[in-house]
N, C-alpha and C positions, 0 to 999 in steps of 0.2 A: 558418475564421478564429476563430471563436467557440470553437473545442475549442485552438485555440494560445492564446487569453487565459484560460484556464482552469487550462492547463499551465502558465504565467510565472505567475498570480498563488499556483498553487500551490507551485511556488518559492520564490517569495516570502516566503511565509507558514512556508517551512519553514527557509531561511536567519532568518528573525526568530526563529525558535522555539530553535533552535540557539545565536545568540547570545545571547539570553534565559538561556537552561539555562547557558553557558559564562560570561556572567557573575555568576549567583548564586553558580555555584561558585567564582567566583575571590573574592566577598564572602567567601564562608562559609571560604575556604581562610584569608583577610586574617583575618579575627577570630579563627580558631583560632590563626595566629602572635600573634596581638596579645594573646589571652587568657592562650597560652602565657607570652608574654615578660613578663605583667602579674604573674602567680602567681609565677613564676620570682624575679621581680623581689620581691615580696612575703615568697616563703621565705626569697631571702637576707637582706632588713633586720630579718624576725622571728629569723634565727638570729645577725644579728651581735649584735643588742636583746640576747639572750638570753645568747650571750657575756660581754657587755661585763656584764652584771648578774649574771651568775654569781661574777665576781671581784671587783666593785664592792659586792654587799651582800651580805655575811655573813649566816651565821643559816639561819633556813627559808627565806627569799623565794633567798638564791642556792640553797639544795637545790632548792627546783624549777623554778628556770633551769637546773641540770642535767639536771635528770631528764629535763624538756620536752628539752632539746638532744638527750643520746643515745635518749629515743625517737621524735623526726624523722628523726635522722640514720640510727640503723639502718632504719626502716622506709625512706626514701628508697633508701639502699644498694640493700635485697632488692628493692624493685622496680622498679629499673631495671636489674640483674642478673637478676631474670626476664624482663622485658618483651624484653633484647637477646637471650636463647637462646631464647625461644621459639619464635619464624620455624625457627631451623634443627632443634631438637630439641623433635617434640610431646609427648616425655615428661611436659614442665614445663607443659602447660598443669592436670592435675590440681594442681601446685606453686602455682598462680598462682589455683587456684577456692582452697585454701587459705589462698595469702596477702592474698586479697581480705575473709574471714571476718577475720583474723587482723588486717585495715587496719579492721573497723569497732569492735573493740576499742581499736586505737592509738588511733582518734580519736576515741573518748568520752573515753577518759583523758587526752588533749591538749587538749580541754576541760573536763575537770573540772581539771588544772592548773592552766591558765588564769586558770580562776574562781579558784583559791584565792589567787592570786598578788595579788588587790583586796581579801582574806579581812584586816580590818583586826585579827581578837583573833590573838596569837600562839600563845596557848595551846592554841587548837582546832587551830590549822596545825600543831603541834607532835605531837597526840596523834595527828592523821592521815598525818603523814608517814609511819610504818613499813608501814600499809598498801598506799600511794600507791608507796612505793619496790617493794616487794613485788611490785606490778602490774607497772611497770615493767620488773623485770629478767624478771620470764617472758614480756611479749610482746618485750623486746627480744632473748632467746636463746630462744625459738621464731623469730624473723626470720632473727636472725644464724644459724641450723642452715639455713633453709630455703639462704639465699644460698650458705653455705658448702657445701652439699652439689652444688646445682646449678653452682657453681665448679670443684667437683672433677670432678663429670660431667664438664664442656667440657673440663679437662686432661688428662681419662682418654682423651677421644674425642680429642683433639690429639696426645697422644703415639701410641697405634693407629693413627693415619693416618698418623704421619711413619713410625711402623715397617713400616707395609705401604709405602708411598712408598720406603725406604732399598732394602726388599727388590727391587723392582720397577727401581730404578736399579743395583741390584749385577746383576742380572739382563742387563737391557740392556746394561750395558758390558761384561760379560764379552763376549756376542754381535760386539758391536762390536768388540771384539780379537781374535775367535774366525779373523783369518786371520791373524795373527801365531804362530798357537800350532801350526802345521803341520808333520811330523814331516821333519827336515833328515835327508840321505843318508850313512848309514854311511859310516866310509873305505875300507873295503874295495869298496863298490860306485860310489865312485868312478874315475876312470878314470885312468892314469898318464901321466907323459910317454913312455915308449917302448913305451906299447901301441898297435897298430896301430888305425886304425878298423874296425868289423866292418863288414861288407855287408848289403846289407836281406834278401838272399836267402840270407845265411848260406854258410861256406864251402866245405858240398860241392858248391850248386850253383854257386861261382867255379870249384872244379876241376874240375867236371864240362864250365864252355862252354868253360876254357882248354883240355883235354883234345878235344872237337869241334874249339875252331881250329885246332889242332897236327897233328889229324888229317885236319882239311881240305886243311891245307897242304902236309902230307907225300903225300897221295893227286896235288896239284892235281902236285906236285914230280916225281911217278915217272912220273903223264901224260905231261909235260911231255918226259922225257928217255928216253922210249921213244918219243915220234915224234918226237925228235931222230936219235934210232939210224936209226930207220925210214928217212929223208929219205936219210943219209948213206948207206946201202946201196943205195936207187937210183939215187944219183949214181955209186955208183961202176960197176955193171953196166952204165950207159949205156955208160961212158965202156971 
């Protein structure tokens, strides 16, 4: 009795343990959607902000409401363009140690932006801008090369696989007509309307059994009318 409450309460303790563990995970999975949907939510009112202030004020402060905009947007692009091929092609994970070096450049620079954008003398903003744009355009086409490349990769492997795919169905269907394609009978060995049927045994041995009947019958025939004779000549000596 003692060793059966031993076994339930360890049961017990193991279904507790179980949903314990299942629901931290389901915390941890809720905060991850929530974090996500928080940033998410975040990137897009810092890029409409950015937008709307690129056209709104002229001068430096909209150059670098540009600048910040395309280098967000490129670096977002490349990495979510690496992060979707990588599962299927591990080529791109060397791509993706790259574009990680490559994301903590972006984001000093999207912070030093930042900063400049509260930078109250115009003149300093002014003399820093050719630098700043400088920066800019080599990490934003160092991103745009990595994306573009691993783009072409995935179309290169898309088209090779419909091309072996095409081959592979041209293949098969031929197979699948392959009894259609069966070679039809000359006219000549065709058979006519006033040819006779042939026989299985061919027709010397037809002449050969009508030849036995005929011979049968003429033998069974001469029998026959030699003790007809026979009969008729002792009828007549009786008599």
């Amino acid at each position: 009795m003692e060793a059966v409450v031993w076994i339930l309460l360890l049961v017990f303790l193991l279904c507790v343990s179980a949903g314990v563990y299942a629901s931290v995970r389901a915390v941890k999975a809720a905060k991850r959607g929530i974090d996500r949907t928080v940033s998410q939510a975040r990137r897009t009112m810092e890029d409409t902000r950015l937008r709307a202030k690129q056209f709104v004020q002229p001068g430096p402060a909209g150059e670098l409401a540009e600048l910040r905009l395309s280098l967000r947007t490129s670096m977002r692009a490349t990495h979510e363009a690496l992060r979707a091929g990588a599962p299927q092609d591990r080529s791109l994970s060397e791509a993706l140690g790259l574009f990680e070096r490559l994301s903590a450049h972006g984001r000093e620079l999207d912070e030093e932006l930042k900063r400049l954008e509260q930078e109250p003398a115009k003149g300093r903003l002014e003399s820093q801008l050719p630098e700043l744009r400088e920066r800019t355009e080599r990490i934003t086409r160092s991103a745009d090369s990595l994306r573009w490349a691993a783009q072409d990769r995935a179309q290169r492997f898309a088209r090779d696989d419909l091309d072996a795919l095409d081959r592979e169905i041209e293949v098969e269907a031929s197979a699948l007509r392959h009894w259609t394609q069966g070679p039809e009978p000359s006219p000549a060995d065709r058979p006519t309307a006033d040819e006779a049927p042939r026989s299985v045994t061919g027709p010397s041995s037809t002449a050969a059994a009508d030849r036995w009947w005929q011979a049968a019958t003429s033998a069974a025939g001469a029998a026959g009318t030699s003790a007809a004779d026979a009969s008729g000549a002792r009828r007549e000596n009786r008599t």
